[in-house]
Gaussian input, Z-matrix of N, CA and C with variables (Angstrom, degrees):
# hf/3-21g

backbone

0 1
 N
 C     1     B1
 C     2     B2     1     A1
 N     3     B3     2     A2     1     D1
 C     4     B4     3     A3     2     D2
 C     5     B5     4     A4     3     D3
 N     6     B6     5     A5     4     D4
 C     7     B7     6     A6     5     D5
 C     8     B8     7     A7     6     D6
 N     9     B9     8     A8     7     D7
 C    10    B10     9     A9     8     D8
 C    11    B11    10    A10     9     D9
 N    12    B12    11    A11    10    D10
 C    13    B13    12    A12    11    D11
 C    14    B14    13    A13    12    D12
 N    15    B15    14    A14    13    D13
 C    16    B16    15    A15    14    D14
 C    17    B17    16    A16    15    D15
 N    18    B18    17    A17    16    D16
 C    19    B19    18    A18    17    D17
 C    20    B20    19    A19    18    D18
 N    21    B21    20    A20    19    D19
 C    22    B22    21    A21    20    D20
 C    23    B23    22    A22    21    D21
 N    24    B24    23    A23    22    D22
 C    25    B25    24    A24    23    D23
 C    26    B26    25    A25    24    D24
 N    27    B27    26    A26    25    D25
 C    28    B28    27    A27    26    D26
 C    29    B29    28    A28    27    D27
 N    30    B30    29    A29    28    D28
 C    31    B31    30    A30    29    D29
 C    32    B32    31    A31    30    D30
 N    33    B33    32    A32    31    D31
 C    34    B34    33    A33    32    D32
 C    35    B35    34    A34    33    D33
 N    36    B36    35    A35    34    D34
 C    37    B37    36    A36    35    D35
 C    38    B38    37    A37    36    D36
 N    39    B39    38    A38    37    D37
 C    40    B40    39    A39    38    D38
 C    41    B41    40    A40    39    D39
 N    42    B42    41    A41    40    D40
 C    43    B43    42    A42    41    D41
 C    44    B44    43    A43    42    D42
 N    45    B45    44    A44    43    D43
 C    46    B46    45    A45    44    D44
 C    47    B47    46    A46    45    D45
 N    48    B48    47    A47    46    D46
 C    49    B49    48    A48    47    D47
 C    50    B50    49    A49    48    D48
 N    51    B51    50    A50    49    D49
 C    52    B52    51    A51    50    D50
 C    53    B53    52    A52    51    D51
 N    54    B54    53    A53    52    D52
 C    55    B55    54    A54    53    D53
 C    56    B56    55    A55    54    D54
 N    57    B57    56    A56    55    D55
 C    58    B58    57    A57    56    D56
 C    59    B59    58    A58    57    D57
 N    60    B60    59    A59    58    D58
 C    61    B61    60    A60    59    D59
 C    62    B62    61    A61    60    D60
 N    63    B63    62    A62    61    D61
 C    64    B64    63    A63    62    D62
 C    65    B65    64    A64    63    D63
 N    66    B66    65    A65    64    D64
 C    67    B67    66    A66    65    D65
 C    68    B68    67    A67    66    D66
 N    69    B69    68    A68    67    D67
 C    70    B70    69    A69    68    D68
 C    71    B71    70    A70    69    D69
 N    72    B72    71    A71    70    D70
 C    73    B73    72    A72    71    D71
 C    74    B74    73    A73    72    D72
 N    75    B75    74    A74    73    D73
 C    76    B76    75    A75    74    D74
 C    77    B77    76    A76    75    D75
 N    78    B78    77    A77    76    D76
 C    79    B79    78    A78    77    D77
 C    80    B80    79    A79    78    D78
 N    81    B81    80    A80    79    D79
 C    82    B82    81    A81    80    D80
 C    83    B83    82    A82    81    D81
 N    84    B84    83    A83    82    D82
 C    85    B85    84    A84    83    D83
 C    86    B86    85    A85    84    D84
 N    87    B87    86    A86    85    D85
 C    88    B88    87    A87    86    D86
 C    89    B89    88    A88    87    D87
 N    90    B90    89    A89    88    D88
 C    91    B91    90    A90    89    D89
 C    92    B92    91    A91    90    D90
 N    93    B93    92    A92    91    D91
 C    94    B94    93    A93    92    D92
 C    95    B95    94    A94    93    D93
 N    96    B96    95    A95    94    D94
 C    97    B97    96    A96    95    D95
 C    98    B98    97    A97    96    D96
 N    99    B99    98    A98    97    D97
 C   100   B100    99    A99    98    D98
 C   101   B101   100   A100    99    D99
 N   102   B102   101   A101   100   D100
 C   103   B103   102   A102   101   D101
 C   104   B104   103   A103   102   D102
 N   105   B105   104   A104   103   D103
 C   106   B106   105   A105   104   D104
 C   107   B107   106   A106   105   D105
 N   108   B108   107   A107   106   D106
 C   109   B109   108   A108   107   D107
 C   110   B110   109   A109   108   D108
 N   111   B111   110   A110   109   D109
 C   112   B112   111   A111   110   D110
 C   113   B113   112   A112   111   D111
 N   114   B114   113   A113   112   D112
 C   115   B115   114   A114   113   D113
 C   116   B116   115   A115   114   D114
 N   117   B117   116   A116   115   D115
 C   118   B118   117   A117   116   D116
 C   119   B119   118   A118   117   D117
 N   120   B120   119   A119   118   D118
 C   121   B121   120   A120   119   D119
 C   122   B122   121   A121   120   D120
 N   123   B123   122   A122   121   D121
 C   124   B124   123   A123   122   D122
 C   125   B125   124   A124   123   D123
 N   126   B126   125   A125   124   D124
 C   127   B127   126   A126   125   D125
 C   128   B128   127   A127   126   D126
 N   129   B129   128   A128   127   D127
 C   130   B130   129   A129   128   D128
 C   131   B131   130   A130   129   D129
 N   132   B132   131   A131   130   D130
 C   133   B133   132   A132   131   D131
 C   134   B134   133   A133   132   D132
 N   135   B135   134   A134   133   D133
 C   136   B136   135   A135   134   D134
 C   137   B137   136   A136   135   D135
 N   138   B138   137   A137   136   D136
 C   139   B139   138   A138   137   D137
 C   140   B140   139   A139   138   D138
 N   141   B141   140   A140   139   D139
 C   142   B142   141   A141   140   D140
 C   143   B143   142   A142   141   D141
 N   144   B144   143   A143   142   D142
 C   145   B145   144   A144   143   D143
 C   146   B146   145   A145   144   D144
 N   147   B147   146   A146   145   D145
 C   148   B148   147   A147   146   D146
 C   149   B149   148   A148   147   D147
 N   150   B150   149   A149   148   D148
 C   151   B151   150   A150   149   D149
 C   152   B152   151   A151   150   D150
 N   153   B153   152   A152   151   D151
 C   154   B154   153   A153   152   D152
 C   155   B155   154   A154   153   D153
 N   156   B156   155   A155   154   D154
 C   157   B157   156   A156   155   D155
 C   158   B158   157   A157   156   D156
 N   159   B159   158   A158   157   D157
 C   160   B160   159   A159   158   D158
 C   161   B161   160   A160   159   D159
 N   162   B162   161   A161   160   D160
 C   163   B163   162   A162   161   D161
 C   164   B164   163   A163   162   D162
 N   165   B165   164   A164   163   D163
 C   166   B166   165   A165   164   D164
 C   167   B167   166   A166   165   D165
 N   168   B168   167   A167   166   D166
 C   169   B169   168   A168   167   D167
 C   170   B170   169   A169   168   D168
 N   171   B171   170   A170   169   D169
 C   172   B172   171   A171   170   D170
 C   173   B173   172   A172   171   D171
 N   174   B174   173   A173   172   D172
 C   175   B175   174   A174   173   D173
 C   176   B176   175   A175   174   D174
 N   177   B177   176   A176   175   D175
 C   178   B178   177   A177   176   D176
 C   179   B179   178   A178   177   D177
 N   180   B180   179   A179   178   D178
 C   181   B181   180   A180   179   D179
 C   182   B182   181   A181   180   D180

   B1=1.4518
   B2=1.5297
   B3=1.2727
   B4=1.3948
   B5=1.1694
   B6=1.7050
   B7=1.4974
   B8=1.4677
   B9=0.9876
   B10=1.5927
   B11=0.8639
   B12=1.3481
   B13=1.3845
   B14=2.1368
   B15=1.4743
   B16=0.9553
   B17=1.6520
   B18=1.5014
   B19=1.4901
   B20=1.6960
   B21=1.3416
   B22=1.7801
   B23=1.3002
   B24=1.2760
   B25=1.8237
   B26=1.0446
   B27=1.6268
   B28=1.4537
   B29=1.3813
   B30=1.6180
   B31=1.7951
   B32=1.4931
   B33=1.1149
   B34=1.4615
   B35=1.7910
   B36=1.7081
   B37=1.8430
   B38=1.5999
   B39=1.5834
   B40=1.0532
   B41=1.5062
   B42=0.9255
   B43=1.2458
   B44=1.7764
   B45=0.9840
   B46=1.7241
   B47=1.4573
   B48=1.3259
   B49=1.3519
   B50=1.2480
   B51=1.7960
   B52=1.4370
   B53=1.8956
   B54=1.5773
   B55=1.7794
   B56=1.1282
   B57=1.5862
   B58=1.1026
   B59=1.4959
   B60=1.5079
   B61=1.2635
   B62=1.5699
   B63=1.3381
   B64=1.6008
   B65=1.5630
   B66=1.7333
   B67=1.4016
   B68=1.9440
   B69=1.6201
   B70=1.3775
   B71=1.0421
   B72=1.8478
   B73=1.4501
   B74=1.6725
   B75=1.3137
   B76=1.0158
   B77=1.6464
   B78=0.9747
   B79=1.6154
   B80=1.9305
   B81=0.8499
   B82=2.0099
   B83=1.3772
   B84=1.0196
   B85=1.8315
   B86=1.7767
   B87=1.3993
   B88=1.5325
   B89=1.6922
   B90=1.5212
   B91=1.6834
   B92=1.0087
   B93=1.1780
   B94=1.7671
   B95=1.4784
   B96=1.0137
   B97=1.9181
   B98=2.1342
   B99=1.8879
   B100=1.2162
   B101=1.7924
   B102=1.5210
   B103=1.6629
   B104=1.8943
   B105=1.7723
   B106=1.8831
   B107=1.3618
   B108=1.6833
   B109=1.3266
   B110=2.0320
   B111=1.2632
   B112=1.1446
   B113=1.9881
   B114=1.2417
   B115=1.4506
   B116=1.5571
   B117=1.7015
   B118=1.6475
   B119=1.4801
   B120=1.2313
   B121=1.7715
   B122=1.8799
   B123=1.4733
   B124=1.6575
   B125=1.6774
   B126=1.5237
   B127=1.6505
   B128=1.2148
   B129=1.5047
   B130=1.2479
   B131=1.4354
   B132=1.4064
   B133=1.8585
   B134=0.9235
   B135=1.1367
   B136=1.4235
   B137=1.5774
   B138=1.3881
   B139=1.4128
   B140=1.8536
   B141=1.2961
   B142=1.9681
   B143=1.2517
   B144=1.6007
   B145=1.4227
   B146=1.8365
   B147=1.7992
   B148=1.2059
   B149=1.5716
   B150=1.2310
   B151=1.3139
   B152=1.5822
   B153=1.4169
   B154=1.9327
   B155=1.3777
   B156=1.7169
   B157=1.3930
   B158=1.8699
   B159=1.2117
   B160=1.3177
   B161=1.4913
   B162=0.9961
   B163=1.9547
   B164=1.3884
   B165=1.3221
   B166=1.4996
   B167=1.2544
   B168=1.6094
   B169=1.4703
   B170=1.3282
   B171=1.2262
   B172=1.2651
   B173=1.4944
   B174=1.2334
   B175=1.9841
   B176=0.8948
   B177=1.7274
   B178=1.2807
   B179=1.3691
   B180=1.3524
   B181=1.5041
   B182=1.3503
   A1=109.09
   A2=127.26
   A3=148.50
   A4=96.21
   A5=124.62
   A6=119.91
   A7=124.72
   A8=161.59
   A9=147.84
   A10=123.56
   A11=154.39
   A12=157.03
   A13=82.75
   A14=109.10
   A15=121.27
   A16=114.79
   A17=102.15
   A18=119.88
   A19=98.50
   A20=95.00
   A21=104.94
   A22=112.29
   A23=132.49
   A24=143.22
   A25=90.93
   A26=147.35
   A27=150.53
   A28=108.97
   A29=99.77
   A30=125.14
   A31=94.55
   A32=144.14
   A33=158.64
   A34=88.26
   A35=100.84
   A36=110.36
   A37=90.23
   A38=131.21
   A39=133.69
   A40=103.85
   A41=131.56
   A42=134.70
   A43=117.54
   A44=123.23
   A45=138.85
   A46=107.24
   A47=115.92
   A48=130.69
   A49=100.42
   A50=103.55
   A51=121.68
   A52=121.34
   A53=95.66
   A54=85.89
   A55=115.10
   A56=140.78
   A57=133.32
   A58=109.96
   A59=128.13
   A60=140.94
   A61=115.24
   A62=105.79
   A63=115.19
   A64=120.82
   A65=104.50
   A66=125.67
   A67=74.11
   A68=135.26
   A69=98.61
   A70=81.96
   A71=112.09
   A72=130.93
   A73=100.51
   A74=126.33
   A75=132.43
   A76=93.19
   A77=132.05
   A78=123.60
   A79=108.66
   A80=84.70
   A81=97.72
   A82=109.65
   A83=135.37
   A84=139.43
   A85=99.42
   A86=105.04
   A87=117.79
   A88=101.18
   A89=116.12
   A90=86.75
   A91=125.92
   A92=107.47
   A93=120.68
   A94=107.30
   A95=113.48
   A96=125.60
   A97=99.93
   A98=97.02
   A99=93.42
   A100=99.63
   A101=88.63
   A102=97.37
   A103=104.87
   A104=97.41
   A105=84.07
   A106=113.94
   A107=108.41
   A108=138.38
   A109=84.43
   A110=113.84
   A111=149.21
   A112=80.79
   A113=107.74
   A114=136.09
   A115=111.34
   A116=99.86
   A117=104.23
   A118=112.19
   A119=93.80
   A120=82.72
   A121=111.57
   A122=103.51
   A123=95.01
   A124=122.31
   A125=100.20
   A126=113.94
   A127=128.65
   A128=122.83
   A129=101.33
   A130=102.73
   A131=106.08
   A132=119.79
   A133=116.56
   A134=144.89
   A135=137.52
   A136=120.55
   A137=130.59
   A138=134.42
   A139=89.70
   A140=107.46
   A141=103.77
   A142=90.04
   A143=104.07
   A144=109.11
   A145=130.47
   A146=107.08
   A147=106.57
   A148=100.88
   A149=121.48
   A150=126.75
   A151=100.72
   A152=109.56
   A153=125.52
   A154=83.73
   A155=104.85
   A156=119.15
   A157=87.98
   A158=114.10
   A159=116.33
   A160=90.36
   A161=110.96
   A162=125.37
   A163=102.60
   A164=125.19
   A165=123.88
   A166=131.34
   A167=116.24
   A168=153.33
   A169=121.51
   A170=147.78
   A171=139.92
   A172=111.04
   A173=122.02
   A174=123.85
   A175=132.95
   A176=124.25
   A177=134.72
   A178=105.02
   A179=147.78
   A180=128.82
   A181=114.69
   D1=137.72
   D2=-174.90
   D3=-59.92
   D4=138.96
   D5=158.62
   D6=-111.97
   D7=123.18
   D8=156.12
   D9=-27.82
   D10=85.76
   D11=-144.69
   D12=-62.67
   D13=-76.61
   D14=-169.02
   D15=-20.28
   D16=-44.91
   D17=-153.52
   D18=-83.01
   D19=-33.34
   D20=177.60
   D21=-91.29
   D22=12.95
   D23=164.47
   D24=-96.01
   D25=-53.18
   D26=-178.78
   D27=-34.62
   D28=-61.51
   D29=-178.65
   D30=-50.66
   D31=-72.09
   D32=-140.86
   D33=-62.27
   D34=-56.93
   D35=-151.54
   D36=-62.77
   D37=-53.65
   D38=-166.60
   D39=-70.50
   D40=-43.00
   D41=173.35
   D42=-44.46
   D43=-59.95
   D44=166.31
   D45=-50.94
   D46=-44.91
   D47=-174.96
   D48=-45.60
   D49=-80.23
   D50=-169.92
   D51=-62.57
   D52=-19.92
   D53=157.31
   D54=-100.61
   D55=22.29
   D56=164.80
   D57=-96.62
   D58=2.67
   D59=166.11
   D60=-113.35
   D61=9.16
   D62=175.18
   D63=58.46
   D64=22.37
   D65=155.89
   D66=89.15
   D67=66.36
   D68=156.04
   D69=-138.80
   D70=139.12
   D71=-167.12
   D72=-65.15
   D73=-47.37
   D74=-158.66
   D75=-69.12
   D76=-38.49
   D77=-166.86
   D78=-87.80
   D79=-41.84
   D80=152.41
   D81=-61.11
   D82=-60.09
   D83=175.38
   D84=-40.66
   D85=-68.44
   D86=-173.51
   D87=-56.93
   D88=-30.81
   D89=174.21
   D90=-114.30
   D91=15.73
   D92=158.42
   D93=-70.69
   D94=-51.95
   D95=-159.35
   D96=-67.64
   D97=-24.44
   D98=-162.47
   D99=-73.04
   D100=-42.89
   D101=-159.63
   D102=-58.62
   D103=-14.72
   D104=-171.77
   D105=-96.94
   D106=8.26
   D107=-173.62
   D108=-86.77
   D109=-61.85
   D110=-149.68
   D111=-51.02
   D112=-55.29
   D113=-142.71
   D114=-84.81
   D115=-27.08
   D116=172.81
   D117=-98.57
   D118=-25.27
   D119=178.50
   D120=-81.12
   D121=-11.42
   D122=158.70
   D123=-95.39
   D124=31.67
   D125=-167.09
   D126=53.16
   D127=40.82
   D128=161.78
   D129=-106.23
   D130=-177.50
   D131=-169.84
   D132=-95.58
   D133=87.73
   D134=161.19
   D135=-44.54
   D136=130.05
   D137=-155.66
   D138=-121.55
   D139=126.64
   D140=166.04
   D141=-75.66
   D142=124.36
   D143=149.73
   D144=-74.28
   D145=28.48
   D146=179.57
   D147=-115.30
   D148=125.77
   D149=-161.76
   D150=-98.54
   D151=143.90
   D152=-169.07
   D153=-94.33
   D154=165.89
   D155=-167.67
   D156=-113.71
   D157=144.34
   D158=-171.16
   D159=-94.58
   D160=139.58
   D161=165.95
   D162=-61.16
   D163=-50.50
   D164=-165.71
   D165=-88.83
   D166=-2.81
   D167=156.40
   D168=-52.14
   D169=81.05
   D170=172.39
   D171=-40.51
   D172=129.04
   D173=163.27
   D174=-65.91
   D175=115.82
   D176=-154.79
   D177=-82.15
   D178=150.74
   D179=150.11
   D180=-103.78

């Protein structure tokens, strides 16, 4: 089966990540939240990746 190189560098990054916190979500949570803490106070934008429903938009199915 074909792999994504890209998709399997992802696997690798998350992978190192999560044993460098000894696999505990909560200590991974805390250094995710830090670094985007980390990330606005050197100005960049953080974007919600949860998208609002426009009122004036008809709903697609």
């Amino acid at each position: 089966m074909w792999q994504d190189p890209f998709v399997e560098e992802i696997h690798q990054y998350r992978e190192a990540h999560a044993k460098k916190f000894n696999y505990d979500m909560l200590a991974i949570y805390a250094d995710i939240k830090a670094k985007e803490k980390q990330s606005e106070q050197e100005g960049w934008r953080l974007v919600s990746r949860c998208p609002t429903k426009l009122e004036d938009q008809p709903e697609t199915t």
